[in-house]
GULUM-739496 format. One line per 2 residues: number of its first residue (from 1); for each residue x, z negated, y of C-alpha. Coordinates in nm, 2 decimals, always signed. Example, Ala and Ser with C-alpha at 12.3 -4.5 7.8 and 13.67 -1.06 7.14 Angstrom:
1> +1.23 -0.78 -0.45; +1.37 -0.71 -0.11
This chain:
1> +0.00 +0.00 +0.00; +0.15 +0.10 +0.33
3> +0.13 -0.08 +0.62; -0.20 +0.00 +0.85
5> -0.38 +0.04 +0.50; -0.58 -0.26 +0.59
7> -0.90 -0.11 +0.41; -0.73 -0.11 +0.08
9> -0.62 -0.49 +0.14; -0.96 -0.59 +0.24
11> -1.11 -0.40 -0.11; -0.85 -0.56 -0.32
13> -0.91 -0.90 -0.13; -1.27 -0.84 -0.22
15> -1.29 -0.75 -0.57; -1.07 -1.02 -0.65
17> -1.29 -1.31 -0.48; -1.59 -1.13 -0.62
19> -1.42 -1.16 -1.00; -1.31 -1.55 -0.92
21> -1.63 -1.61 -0.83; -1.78 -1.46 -1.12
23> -1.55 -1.64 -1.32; -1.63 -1.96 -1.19
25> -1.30 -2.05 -1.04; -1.25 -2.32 -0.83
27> -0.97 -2.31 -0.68; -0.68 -2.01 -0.63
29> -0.33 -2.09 -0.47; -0.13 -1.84 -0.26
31> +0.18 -1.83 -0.06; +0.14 -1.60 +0.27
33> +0.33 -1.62 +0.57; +0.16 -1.73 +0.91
35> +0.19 -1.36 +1.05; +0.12 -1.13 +0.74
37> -0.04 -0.87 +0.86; -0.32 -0.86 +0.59
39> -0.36 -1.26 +0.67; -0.74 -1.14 +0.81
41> -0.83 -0.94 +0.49; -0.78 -1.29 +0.30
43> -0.98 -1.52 +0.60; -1.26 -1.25 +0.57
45> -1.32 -1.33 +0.21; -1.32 -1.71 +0.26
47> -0.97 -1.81 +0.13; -0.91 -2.03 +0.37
49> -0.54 -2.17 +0.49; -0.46 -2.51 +0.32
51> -0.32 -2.81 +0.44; +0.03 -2.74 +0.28
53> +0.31 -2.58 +0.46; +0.60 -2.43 +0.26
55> +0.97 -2.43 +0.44; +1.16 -2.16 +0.29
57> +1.60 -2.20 +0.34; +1.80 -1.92 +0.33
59> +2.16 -1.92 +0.28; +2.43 -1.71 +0.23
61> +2.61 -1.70 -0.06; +2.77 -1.40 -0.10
63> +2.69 -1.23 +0.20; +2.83 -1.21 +0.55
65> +2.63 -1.45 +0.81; +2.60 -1.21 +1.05
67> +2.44 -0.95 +0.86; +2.13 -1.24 +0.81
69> +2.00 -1.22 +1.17; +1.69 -1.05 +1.07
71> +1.58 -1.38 +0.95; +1.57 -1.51 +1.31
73> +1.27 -1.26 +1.42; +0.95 -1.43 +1.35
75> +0.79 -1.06 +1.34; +1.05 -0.96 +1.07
77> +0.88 -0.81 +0.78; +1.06 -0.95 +0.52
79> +0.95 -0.86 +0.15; +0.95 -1.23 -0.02
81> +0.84 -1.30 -0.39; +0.79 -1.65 -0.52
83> +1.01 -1.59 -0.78; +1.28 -1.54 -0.53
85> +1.23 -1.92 -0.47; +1.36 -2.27 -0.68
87> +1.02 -2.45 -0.61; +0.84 -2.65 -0.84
């Protein structure tokens, strides 16, 4: 899905909250950054933001600082994946 394709978010969004429903699930967990820019396709189906924040750390290990400074634009589009993360 490219960006702008915000109709195919909002049907995807959709039939998902229409099968969860049917299915009788009560509650769904997702991580999505503050300024994702299909954040309104979710709020338009009634998943609502919870309570929970989630700090993410980033740190260099093999790679030169400076190349890293993307990370400092909060309008960055930065493709992130939970399991890119050590959470529990």
């Amino acid at each position: 899905m490219a960006p702008g394709e915000d109709g195919v978010a909002a049907l995807l969004v959709q039939t998902a909250t229409e099968r969860l429903t049917k299915d009788a699930v009560r509650s769904v967990r997702c991580w999505l950054p503050r300024h994702h820019p299909y954040r309104h396709a979710l709020l338009a189906n009634g998943i609502v933001p919870g309570e929970r924040r989630v700090a993410l750390l980033y740190v260099p290990l093999r790679l030169d600082p400076g190349r890293l400074s993307l990370f400092e634009d909060p309008a960055a589009r930065i493709h992130f994946m939970a399991g890119d993360a050590d959470v529990v």
